[in-house]
Every structure is written in structure tokens, then in C-alpha cells.
MIDOSE-1310 file (N, C-alpha, C; in nm, 2 decimals, decimal comma, always signed):
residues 81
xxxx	+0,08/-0,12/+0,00/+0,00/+0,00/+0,00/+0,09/+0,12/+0,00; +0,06/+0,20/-0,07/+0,15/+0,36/-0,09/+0,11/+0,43/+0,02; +0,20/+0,54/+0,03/+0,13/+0,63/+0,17/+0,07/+0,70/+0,12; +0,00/+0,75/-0,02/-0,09/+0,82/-0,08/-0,28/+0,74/-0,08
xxxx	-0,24/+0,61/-0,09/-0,35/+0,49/-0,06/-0,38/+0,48/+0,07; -0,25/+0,48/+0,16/-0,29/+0,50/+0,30/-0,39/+0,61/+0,36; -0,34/+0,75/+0,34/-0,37/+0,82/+0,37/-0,56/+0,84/+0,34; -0,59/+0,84/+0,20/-0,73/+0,81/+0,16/-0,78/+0,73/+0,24
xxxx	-0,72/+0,60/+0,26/-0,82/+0,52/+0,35/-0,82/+0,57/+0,48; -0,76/+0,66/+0,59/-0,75/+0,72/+0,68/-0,87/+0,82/+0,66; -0,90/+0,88/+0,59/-0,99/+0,99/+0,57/-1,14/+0,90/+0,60; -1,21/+1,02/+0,71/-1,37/+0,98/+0,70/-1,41/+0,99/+0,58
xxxx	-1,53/+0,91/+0,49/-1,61/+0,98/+0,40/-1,70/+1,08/+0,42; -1,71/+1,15/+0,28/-1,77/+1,28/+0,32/-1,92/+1,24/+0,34; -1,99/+1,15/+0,34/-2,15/+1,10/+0,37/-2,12/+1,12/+0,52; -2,01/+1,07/+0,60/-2,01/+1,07/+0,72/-2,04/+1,19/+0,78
xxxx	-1,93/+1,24/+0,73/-1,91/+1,42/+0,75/-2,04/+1,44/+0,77; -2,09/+1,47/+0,63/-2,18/+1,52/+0,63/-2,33/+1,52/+0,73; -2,36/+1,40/+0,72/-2,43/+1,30/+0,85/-2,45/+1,39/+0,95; -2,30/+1,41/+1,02/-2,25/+1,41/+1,13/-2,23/+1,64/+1,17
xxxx	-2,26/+1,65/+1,02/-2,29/+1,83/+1,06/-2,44/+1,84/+1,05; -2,50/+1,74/+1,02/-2,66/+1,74/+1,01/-2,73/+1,71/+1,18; -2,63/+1,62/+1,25/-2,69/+1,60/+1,36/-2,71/+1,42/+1,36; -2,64/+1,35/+1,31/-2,67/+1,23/+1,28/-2,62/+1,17/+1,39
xxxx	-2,69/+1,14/+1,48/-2,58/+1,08/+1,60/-2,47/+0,99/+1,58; -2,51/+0,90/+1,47/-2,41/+0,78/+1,47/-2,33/+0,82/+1,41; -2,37/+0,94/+1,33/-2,20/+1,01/+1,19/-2,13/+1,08/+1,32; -2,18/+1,10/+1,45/-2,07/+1,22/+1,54/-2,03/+1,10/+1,62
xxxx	-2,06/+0,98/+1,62/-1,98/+0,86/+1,69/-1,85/+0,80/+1,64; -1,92/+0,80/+1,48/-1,78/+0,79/+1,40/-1,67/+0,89/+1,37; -1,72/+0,97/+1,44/-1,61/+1,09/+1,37/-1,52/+1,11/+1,53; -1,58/+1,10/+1,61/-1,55/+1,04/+1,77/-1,45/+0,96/+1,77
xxxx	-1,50/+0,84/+1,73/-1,41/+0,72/+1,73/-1,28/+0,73/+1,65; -1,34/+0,82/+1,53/-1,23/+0,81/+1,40/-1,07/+0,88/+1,49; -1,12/+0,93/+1,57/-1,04/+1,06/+1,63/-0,94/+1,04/+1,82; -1,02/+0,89/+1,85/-0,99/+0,88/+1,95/-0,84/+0,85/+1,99
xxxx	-0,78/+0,80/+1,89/-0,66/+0,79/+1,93/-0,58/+0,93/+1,97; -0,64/+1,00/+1,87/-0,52/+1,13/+1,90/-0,57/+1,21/+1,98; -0,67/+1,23/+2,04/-0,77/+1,25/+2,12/-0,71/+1,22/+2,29; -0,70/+1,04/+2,28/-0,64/+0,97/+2,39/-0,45/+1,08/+2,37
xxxx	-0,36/+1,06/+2,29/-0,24/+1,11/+2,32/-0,22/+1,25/+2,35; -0,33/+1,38/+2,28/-0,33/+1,44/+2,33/-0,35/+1,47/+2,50; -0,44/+1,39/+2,56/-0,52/+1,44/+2,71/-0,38/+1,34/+2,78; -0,27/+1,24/+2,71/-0,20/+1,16/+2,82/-0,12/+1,23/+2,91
xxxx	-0,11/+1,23/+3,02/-0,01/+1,30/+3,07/+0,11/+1,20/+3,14; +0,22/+1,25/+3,22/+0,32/+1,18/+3,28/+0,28/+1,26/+3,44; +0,24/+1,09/+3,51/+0,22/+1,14/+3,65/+0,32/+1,08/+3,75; +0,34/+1,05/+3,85/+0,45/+1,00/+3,93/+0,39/+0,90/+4,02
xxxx	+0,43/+0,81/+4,05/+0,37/+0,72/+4,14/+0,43/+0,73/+4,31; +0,38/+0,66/+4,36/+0,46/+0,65/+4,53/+0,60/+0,68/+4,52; +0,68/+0,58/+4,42/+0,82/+0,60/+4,40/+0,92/+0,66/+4,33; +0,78/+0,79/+4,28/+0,87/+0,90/+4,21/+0,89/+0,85/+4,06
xxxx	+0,85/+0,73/+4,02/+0,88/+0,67/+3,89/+0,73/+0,74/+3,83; +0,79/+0,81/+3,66/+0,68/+0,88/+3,62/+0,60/+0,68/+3,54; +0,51/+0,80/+3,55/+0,36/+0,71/+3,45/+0,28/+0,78/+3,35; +0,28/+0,71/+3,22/+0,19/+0,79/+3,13/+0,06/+0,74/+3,18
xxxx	-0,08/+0,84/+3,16/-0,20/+0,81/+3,20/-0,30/+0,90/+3,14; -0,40/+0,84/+3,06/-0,51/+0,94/+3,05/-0,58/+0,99/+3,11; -0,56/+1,16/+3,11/-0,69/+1,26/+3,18/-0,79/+1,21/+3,13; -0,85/+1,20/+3,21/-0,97/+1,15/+3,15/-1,09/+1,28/+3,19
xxxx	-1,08/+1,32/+3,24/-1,15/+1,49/+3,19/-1,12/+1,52/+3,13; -0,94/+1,58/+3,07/-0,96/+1,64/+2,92/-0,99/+1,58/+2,85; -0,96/+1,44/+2,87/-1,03/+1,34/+2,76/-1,17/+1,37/+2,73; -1,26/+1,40/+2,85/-1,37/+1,45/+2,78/-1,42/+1,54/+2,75
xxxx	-1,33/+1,67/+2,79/-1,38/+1,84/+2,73/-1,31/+1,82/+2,61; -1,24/+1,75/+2,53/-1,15/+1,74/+2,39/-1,26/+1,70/+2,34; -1,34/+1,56/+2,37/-1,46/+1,51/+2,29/-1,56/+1,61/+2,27; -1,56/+1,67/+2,34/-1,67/+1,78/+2,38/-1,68/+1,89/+2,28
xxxx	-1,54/+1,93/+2,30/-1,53/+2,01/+2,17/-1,54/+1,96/+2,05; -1,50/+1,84/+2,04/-1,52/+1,81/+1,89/-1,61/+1,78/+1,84; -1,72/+1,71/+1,95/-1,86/+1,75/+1,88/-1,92/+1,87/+1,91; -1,92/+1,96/+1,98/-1,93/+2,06/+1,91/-1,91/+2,15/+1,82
xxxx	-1,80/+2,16/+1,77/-1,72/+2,17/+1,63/-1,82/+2,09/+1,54; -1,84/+2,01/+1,52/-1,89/+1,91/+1,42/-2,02/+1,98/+1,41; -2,10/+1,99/+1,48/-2,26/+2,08/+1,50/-2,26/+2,18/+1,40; -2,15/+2,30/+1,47/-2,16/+2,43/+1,42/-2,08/+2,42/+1,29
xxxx	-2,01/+2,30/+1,21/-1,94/+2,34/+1,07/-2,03/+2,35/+1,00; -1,99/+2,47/+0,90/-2,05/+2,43/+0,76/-1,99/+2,37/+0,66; -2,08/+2,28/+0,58/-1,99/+2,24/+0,43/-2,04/+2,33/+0,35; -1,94/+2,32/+0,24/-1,98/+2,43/+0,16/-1,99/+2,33/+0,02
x	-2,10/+2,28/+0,00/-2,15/+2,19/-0,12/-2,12/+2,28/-0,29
């Protein structure tokens, strides 16, 4: 697979998209999920345990004011057909 073939298959389709600025619950699930990884790496942080040894770990509050914005973002876009 080329990284040009990769890339397209990484892309939501625009039905989704679209779906998903209409209000389609299940198009802002997929656009959700499509996103969670980077989502999860953004909110990880390095925290420290008993022994001073750090630990990567997800916020899981920013984890969910990130989700939060991004469906709201998703609401308020327009496409421009």
C-alpha cells in the first residue's frame, strides 16, 4: 500500500461528514471514534507514582472536554456543497 492509498483510507467519508454536521448521532460517533486515538495522546499525561517513577496516563477529563469540543465543532461546521 502507498502512503498516498494509506492516507485516503485514513480519511472519513464525506457521507459521514456530512451525516455528522446534520446531527446524525451515529456520523458524530464515528467521527468520535475516528479521532480517538489522537484524542487519547493528546489528554496523556506523565504522572509520578509512590516511587517518584513517572507514569503515562489518560486525563480522562480532558479526555472528555476534547470530545466535547469536537462534537461541538462538528454541529456548528459548515460544508460548503
Amino acid at each position: 500500500m502507498t502512503n498516498k492509498a494509506k492516507v485516503e483510507s485514513d480519511l472519513l467519508p464525506f457521507p459521514v461528514i456530512a451525516a455528522a454536521t446534520n446531527g446524525n448521532v451515529d456520523a458524530i460517533n464515528a467521527v468520535v471514534k475516528h479521532y480517538a486515538g489522537y484524542i487519547a495522546t493528546l489528554s496523556t499525561r506523565r504522572l509520578y507514582d509512590e516511587n517518584g517513577t513517572p507514569v503515562l496516563c489518560i486525563d480522562e477529563e480532558m479526555r472528555r472536554r476534547l470530545e466535547t469540543k469536537l462534537i461541538t465543532r462538528i454541529l456548528t461546521f459548515k460544508l460548503i456543497a
